[in-house]
C-alpha positions in Angstrom: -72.9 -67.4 -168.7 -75.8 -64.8 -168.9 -74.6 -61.7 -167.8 -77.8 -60.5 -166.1 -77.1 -63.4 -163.4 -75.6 -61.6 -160.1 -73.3 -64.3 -159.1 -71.4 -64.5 -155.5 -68.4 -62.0 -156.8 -71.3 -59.3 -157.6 -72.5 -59.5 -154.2 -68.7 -59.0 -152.8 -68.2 -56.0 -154.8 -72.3 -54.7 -153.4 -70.6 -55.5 -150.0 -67.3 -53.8 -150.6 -68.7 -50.6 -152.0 -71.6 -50.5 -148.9 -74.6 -52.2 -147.3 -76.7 -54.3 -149.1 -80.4 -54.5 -148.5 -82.9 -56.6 -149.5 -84.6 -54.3 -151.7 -81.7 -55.5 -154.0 -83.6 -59.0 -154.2 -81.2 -60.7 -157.1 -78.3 -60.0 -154.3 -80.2 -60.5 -151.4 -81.3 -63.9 -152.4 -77.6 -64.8 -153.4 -76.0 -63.6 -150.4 -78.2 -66.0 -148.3 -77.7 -68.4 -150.6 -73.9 -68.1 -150.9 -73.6 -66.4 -147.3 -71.1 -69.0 -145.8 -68.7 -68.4 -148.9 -68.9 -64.3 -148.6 -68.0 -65.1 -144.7 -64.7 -66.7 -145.6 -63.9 -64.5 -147.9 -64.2 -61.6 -145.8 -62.6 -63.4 -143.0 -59.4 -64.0 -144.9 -59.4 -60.3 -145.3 -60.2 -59.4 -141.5 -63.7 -58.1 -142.0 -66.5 -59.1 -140.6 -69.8 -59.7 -142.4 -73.2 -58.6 -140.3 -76.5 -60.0 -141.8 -79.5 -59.1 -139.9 -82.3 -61.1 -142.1 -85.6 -59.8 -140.2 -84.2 -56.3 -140.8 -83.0 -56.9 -144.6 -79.5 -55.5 -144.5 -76.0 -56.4 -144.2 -72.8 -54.3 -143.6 -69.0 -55.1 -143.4 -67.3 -54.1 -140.2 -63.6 -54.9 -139.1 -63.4 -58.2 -137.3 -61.8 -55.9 -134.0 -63.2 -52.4 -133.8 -61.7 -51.5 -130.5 -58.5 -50.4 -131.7 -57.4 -47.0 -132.7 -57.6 -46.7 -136.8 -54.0 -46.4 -137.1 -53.2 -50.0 -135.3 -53.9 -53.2 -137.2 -56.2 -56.0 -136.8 -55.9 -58.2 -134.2 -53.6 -61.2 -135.6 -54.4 -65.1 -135.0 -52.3 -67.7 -134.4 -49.1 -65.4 -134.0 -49.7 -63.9 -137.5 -48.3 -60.5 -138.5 -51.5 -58.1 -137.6 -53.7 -57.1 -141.0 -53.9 -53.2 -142.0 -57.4 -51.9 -141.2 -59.4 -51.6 -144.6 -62.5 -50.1 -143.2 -60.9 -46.6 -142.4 -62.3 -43.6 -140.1 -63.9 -40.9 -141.5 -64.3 -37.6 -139.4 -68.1 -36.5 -139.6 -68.8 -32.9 -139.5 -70.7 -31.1 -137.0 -74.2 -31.0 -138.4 -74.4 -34.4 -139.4 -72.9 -36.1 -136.3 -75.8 -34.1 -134.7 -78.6 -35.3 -137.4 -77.2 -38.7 -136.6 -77.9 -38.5 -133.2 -81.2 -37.1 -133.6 -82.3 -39.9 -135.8 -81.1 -42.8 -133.5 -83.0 -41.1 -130.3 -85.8 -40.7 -132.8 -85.6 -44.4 -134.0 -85.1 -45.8 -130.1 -88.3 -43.9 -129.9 -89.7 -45.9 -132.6 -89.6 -49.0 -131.7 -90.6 -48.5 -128.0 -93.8 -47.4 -129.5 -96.8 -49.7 -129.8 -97.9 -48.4 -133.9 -96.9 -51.4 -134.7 -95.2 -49.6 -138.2 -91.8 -51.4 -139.5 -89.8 -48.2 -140.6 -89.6 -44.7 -139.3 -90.1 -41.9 -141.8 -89.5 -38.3 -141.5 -90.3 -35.7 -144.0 -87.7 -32.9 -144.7 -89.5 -29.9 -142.9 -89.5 -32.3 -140.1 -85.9 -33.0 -140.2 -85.7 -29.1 -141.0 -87.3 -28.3 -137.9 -85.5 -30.1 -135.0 -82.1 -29.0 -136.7 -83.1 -25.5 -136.7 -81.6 -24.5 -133.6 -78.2 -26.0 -134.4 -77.8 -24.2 -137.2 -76.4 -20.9 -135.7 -78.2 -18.8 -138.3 -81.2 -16.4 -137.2 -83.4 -15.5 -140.1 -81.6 -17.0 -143.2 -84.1 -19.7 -144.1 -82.4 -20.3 -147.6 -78.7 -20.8 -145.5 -80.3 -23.1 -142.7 -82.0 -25.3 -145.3 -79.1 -25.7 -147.1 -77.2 -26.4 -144.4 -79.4 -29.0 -143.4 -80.0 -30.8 -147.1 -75.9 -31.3 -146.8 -76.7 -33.0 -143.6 -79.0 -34.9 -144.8 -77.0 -36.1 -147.8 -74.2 -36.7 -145.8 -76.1 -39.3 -144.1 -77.8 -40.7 -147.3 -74.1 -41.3 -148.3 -73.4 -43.5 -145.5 -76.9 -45.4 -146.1 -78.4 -43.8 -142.6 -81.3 -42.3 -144.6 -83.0 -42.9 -147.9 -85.2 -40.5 -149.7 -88.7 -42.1 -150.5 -89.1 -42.2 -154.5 -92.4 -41.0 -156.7 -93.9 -39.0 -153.7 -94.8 -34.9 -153.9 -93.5 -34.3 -150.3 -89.5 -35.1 -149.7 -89.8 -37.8 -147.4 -86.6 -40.0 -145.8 -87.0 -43.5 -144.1 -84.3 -43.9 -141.6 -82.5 -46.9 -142.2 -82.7 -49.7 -139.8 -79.0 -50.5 -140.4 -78.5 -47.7 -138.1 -79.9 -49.5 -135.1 -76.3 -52.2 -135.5 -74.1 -49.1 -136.4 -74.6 -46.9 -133.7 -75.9 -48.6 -130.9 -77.9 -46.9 -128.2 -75.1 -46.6 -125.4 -73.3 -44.7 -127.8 -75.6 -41.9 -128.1 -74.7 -40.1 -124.7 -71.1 -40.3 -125.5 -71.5 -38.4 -129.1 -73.6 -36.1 -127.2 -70.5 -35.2 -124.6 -68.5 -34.9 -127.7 -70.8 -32.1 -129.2 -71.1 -30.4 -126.1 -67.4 -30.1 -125.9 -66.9 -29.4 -129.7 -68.8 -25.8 -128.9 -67.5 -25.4 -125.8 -71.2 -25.2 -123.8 -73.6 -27.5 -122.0 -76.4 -26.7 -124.3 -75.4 -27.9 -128.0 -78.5 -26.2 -129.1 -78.0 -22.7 -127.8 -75.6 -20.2 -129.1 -74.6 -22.3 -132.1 -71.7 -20.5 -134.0 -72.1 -19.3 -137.5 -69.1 -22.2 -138.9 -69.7 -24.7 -136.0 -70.8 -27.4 -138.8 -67.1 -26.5 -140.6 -65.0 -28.0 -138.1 -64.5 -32.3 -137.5 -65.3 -33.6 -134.0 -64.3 -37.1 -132.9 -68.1 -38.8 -134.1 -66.7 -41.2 -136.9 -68.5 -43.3 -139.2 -66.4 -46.4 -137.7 -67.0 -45.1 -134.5 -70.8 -45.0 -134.8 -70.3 -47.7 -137.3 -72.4 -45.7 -139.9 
């Protein structure tokens, strides 16, 4: 066999590792091809695939997400219930907030008549609406740094992607994150940072080493 062809079991491993998009056009064009097959072999392993074609992505997800991470799967047919393979991860402050910001700044988006396909921010945008979370008055260098782990965090989990060969740092904001964190989700992450600090304003009064401690945002729970 020619090993430059991407065959069904590269497309698995693609999926295992994270979202596939159909930038990756060898994969892409398999996993259509071969999508039924990828399907069953997920569903023998309690994971759901999600293809969204018109968007150009697809993500795994646990066939029952309303359980708590430490119960199992629901079972079928009186089966013994499956572990959970795609595991909670705590997010930080800073980027559960950048993550909200960027899904009210999506929803925006697309109830907006440009008539543009992404949404793209440049980095002194992003910079400037997470200013006032930061808790830092007059340390620019400690603020931006703050904010480019943020940023990375998210560009991890395949919420953002940096736009290559340009002069200015520009980010699209993934459309995978319309499916992962859906819009009646936001208010509910929002009550979560309120009560993280302790105040009805996240944005005022932001402690020094709020962005060090985990809230109760996930990336399962926002499925990012």
């Amino acid at each position: 066999m020619n090993p430059s062809v991407i065959t069904i079991r590269h497309v698995i491993v693609q999926l295992v590792r994270g979202p596939l998009y159909q930038e990756e056009t060898e994969s892409w064009a398999r996993l259509l091809r071969d999508r039924h097959q990828v399907e069953s072999h997920f569903h023998l392993m309690g994971l759901d695939l999600v293809v969204d074609e018109d968007a150009g992505y697809a993500f795994l997800r646990n066939e029952d997400t309303s359980e708590e991470e430490e119960e199992p799967s629901e079972s079928h047919e009186g089966e013994a219930p499956l572990p959970r393979l795609m595991r909670r991860t705590p997010l930080s402050f800073l980027p559960t907030v950048l993550l909200t910001e960027l899904r009210e700044r999506l929803l925006r988006h697309d109830q907006s008549t440009d008539g543009t396909d992404y949404l793209y921010l440049e980095f002194r945008d992003i910079l400037e609406f997470m200013r006032p979370y930061c808790g830092e008055t007059g340390n620019e260098q400690k603020i931006e740094k703050k904010v480019k782990a943020a940023v990375a965090r998210l560009a991890e989990l395949s919420a953002l992607r940096q736009v290559p060969n340009r002069s200015e740092v520009i980010y699209r904001v993934e459309p995978i994150l319309r499916a992962k964190l859906p819009v009646d989700q936001i208010e509910a992450i929002r009550n979560r940072l309120k009560a993280h600090l302790g105040q009805e304003d996240v944005a005022e009064d932001a402690t020094e080493d709020a962005d060090e401690g985990e809230i109760e945002a996930t990336e399962e729970d926002a499925e990012v």
